[in-house]
C-alpha positions as CSV (number, residue, x, y, z in Angstrom):
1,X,17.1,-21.0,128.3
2,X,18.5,-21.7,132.2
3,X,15.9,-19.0,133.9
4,X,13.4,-22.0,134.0
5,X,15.7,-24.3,135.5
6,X,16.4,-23.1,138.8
7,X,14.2,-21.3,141.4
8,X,16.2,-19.6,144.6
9,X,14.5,-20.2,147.5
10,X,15.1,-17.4,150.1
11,X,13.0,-18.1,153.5
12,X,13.2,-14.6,155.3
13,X,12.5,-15.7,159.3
14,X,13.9,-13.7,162.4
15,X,17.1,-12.3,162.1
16,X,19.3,-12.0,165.1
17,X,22.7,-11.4,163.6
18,X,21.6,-7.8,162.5
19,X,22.7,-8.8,158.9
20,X,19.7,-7.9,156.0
21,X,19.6,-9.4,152.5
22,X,19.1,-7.3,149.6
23,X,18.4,-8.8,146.2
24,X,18.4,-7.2,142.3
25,X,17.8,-8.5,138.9
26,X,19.2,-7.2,135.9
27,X,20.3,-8.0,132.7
28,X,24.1,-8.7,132.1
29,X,25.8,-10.2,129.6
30,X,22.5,-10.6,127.3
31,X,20.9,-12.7,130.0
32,X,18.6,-12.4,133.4
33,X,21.1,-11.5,136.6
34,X,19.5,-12.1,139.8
35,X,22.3,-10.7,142.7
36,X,21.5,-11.4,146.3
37,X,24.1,-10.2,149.1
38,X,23.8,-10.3,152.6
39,X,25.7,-7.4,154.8
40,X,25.3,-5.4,157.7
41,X,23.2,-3.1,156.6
42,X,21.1,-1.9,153.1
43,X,23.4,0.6,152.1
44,X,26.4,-1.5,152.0
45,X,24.2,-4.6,150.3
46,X,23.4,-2.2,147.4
47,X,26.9,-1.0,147.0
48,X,28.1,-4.2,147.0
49,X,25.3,-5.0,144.3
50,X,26.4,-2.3,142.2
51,X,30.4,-3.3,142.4
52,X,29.3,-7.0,141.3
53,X,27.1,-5.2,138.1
54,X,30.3,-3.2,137.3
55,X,32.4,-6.2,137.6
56,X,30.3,-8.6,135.1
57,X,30.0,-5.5,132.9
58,X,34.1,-5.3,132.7
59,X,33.7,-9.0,132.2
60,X,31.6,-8.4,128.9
61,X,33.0,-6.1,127.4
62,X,36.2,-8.4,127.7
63,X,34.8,-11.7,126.2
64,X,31.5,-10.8,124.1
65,X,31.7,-11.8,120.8
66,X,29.0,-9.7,120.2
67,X,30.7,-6.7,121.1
68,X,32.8,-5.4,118.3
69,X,35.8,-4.0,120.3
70,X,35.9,-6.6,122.4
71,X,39.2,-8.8,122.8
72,X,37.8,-11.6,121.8
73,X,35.9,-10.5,119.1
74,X,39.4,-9.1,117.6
75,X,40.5,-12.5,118.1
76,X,38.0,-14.0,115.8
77,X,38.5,-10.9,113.5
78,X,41.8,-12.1,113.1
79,X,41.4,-15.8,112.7
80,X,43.3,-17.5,110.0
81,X,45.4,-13.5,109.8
82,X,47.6,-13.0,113.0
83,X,47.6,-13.6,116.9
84,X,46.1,-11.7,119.1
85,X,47.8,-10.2,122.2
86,X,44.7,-10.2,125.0
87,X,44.6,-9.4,129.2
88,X,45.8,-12.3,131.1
89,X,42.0,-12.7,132.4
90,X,40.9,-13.2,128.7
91,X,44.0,-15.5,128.2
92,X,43.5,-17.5,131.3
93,X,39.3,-17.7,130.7
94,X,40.6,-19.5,126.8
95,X,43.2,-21.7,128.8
96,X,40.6,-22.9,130.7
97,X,37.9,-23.7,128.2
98,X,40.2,-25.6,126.0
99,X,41.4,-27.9,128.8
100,X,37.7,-28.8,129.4
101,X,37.5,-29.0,125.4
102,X,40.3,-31.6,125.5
103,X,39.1,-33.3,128.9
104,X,35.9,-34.2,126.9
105,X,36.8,-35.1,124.0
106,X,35.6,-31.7,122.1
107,X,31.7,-32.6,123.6
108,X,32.7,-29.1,124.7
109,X,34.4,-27.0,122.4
110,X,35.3,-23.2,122.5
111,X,35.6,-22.9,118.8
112,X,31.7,-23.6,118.7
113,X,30.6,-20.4,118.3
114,X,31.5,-20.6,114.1
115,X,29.2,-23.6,113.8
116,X,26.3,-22.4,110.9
117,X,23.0,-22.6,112.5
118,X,21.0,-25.0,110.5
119,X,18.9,-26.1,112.8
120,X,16.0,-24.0,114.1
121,X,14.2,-24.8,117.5
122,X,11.7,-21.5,117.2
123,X,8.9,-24.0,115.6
124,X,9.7,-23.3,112.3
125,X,11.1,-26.2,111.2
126,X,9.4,-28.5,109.3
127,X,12.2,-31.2,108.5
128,X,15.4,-31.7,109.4
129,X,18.6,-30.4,107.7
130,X,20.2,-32.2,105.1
131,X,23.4,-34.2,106.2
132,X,25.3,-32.5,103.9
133,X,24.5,-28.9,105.7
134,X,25.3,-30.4,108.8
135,X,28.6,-31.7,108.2
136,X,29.2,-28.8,106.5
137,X,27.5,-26.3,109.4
138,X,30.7,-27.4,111.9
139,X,33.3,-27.2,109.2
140,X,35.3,-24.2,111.1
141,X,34.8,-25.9,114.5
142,X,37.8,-27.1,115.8
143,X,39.5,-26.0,119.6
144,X,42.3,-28.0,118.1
145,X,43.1,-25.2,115.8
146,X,43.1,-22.9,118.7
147,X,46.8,-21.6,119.4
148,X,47.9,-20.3,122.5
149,X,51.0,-18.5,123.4
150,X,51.5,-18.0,127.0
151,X,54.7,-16.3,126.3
152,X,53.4,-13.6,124.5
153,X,49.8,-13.8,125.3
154,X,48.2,-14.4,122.1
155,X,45.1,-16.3,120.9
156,X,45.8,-17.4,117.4
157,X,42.3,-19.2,115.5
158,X,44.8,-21.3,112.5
159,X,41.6,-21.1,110.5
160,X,39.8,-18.2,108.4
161,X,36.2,-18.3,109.5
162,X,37.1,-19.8,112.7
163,X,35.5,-17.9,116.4
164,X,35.5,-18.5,119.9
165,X,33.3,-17.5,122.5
166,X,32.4,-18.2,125.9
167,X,28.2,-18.4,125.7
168,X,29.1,-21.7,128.0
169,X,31.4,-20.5,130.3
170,X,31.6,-16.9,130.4
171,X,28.3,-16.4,132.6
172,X,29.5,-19.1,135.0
173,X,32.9,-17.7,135.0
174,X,31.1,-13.6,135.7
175,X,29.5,-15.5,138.6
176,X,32.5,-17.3,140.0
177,X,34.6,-14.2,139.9
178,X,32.1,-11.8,141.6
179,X,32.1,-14.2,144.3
180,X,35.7,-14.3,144.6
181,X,35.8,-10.8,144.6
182,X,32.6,-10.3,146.9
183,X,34.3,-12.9,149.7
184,X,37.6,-10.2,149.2
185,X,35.9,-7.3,150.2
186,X,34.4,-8.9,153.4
187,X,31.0,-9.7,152.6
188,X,29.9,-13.0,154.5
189,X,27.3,-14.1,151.9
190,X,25.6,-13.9,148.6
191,X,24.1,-15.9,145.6
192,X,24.8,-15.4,142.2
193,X,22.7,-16.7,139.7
194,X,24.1,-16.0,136.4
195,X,20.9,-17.1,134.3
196,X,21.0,-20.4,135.7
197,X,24.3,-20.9,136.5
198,X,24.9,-20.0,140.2
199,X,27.3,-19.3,142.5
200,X,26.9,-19.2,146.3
201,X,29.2,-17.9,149.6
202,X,28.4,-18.1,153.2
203,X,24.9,-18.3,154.9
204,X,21.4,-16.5,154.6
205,X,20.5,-14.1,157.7
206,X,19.1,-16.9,159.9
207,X,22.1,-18.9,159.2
208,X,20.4,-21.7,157.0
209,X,22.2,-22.4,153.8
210,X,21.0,-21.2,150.4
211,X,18.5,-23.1,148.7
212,X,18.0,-24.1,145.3
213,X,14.9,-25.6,143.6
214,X,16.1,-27.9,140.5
215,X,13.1,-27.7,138.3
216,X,11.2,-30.8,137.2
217,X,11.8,-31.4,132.9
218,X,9.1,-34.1,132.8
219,X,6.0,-31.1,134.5
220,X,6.4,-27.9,134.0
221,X,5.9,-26.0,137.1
222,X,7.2,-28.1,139.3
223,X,10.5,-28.6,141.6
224,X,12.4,-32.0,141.2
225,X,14.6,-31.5,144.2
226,X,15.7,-28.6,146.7
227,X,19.3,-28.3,146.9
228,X,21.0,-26.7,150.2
229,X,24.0,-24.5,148.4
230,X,26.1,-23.0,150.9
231,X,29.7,-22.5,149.1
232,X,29.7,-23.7,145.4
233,X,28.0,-23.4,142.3
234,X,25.1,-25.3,140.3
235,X,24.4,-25.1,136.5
236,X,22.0,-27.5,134.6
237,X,21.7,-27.7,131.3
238,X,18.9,-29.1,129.8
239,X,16.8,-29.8,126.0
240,X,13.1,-29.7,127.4
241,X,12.4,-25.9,126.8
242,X,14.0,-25.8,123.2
243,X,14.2,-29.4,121.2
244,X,12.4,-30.5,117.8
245,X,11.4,-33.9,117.3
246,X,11.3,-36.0,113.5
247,X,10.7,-39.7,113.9
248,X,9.6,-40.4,117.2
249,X,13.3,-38.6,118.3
250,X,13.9,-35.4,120.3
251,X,16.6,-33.1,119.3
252,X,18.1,-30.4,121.7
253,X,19.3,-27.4,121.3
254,X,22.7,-28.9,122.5
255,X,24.8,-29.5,119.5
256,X,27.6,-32.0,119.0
257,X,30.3,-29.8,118.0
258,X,31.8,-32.8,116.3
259,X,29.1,-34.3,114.7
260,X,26.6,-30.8,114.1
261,X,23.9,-33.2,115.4
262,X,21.6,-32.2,118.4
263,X,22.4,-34.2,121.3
264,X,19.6,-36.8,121.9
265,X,18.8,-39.4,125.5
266,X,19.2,-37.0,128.0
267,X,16.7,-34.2,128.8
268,X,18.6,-32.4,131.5
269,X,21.8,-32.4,133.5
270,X,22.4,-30.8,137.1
271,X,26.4,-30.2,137.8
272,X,27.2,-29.1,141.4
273,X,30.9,-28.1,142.2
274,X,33.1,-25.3,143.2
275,X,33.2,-23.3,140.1
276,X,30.2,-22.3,137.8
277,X,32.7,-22.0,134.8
278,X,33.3,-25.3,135.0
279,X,30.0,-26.6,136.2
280,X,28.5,-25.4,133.2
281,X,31.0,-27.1,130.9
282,X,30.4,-29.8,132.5
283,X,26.6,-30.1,131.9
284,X,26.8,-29.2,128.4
285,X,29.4,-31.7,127.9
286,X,27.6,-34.5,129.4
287,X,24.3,-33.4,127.4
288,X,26.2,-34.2,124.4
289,X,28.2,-37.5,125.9
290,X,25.2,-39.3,126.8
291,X,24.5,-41.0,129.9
292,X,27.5,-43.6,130.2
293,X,30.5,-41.2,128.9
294,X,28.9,-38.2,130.8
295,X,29.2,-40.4,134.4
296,X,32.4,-41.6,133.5
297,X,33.9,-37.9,132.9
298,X,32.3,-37.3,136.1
299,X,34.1,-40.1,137.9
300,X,37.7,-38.4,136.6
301,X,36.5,-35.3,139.1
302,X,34.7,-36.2,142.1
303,X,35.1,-32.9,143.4
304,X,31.9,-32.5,141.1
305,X,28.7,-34.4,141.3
306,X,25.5,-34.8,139.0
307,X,21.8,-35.6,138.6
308,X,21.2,-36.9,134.7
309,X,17.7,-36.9,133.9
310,X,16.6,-39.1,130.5
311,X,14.4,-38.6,127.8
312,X,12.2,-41.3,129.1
313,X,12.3,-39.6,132.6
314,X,14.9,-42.1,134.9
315,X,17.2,-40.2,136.8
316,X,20.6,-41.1,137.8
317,X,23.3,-39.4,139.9
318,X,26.9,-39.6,140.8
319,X,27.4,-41.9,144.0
320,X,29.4,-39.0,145.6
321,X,26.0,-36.9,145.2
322,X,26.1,-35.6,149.2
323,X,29.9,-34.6,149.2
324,X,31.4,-31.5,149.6
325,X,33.3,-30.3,146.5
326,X,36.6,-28.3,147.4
327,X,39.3,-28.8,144.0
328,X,38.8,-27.6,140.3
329,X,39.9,-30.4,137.4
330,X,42.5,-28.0,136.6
């Protein structure tokens, strides 16, 4: 779960620009939504709450794979049968999740969300899975057998069984896009954070940036670094709230889509950039990479930076770390 991972830290002091911030939490998209906007009065911030609610709920009911009618759940209804003709938003959203699926090697991959879940991080496991059941847990994982026709605008899954979803991506993407559409309708600032995966505009009332408290893995309770976030996005993924260990080893709850093993050396990953979306695909890639392969994606984008954090509690971070981040890898 991400709500642990990040703390918003909004310092209320004089204001003298007349602007007030208003701030809701809700659930969207099955997860916590904490909406903070800044405007020129309460009535407007609240308005402007409600049009980003509306907006993540149209998002949803697009992408959910838990949500029968939804496009993509006709997609997966329809794997190994027929393409599916979706909204160029839903097309675009899969476009974009398969580049970072083929940019990392499949560390991320859209096709995940077919992967059997044989392992269990509620503390009922007692041993692990059998190698057998895990090879045969990612059998209809593949974003190679994921078809796109731009033409036409069709998602075709080649495989019966197959699914895609957007568990990764879709919350950073929700976040991203209110944003967008928040900066449109003339609001000078707001923070997003999309269960953890956050999305910042503009400046808080006293004109200070936003800032973000990057939680500690190694004690609980406790803030690692604060983060000024003014306009960008930050997503960390990490194993330290839901991992098993046999042998001496932890296990996260980050699975190699390849492999069906649990990633294992890292305990948390901190992605900053200009998009969520791809912040968070990012950090769950590089969970799954390892420490080397996760900063050597990283140097193929500098427009992003990252903290790695390891299981024995050494933290490394890309050398462009206090950049600003202005271009998307795709």
């Amino acid at each position: 779960m991400k709500e642990a991972l990040f703390v918003l830290l909004i310092f209320l002091v004089s204001n003298t620009n007349a602007q007030v911030l208003r701030k809701r939490v809700t659930q969207l998209m099955g997860s916590r939504f904490e909406i903070s906007i800044v405007a020129e009065d309460s009535l407007s911030a609240e308005r402007y709450i409600d049009t980003v609610i509306a907006e993540v709920s149209r998002i949803e009911n697009l992408i959910s794979d838990w949500k029968p009618d939804s496009q993509i759940s006709k997609v997966n209804k329809n794997a190994g049968i027929r393409p599916v003709q979706v909204d160029p938003e839903v097309f675009a959203l899969t476009e974009r999740a398969l580049h970072v699926s083929e940019i990392t090697g499949g560390a991320f991959d859209i096709s995940f969300a077919a992967m059997e879940r044989v392992w269990k991080f509620d503390g009922s496991m007692t041993e692990m899975p059998t190698a057998k059941a895990i090879k045969k847990s990612v059998k209809k994982v593949g974003y190679k057998h994921v078809i796109l026709d731009k033409k036409n605008g069709t998602i075709f899954l080649k495989r019966k069984g197959m699914k895609i979803g957007f568990g990764a991506t879709g919350k950073g993407y929700a976040a991203d896009h209110c944003r967008d559409r928040m900066i449109s309708m003339g609001v000078q600032a707001g923070i997003i954070n999309a269960s953890g995966d956050m999305s910042a505009w503009g400046k808080q009332p006293d004109g200070s940036d936003w800032l973000v408290g990057i939680a500690n893995p190694m004690e609980q309770d406790t803030i690692l670094a604060v983060v000024p976030l003014s306009h960008g996005a930050v997503t960390t993924s990490g194993n330290y709230e839901q991992f098993v260990v046999f042998n001496g080893i932890r296990y996260s709850h980050i699975i190699n889509p390849a492999t069906g093993y649990p990633a294992t050396g890292l305990c948390s990953v901190t992605v900053f950039g200009p998009s969520a979306e791809v912040a968070n695909g990012f950090s769950t890639s590089i969970m799954v990479l390892g420490k080397d392969k996760g900063m050597a994606l990283m140097e193929q984008y500098p427009d992003y930076k990252c903290i790695l954090i390891t299981d024995d509690g050494t933290v490394f971070s890309t050398p462009n770390i206090a950049s600003e981040n202005q271009k998307l890898p795709y």
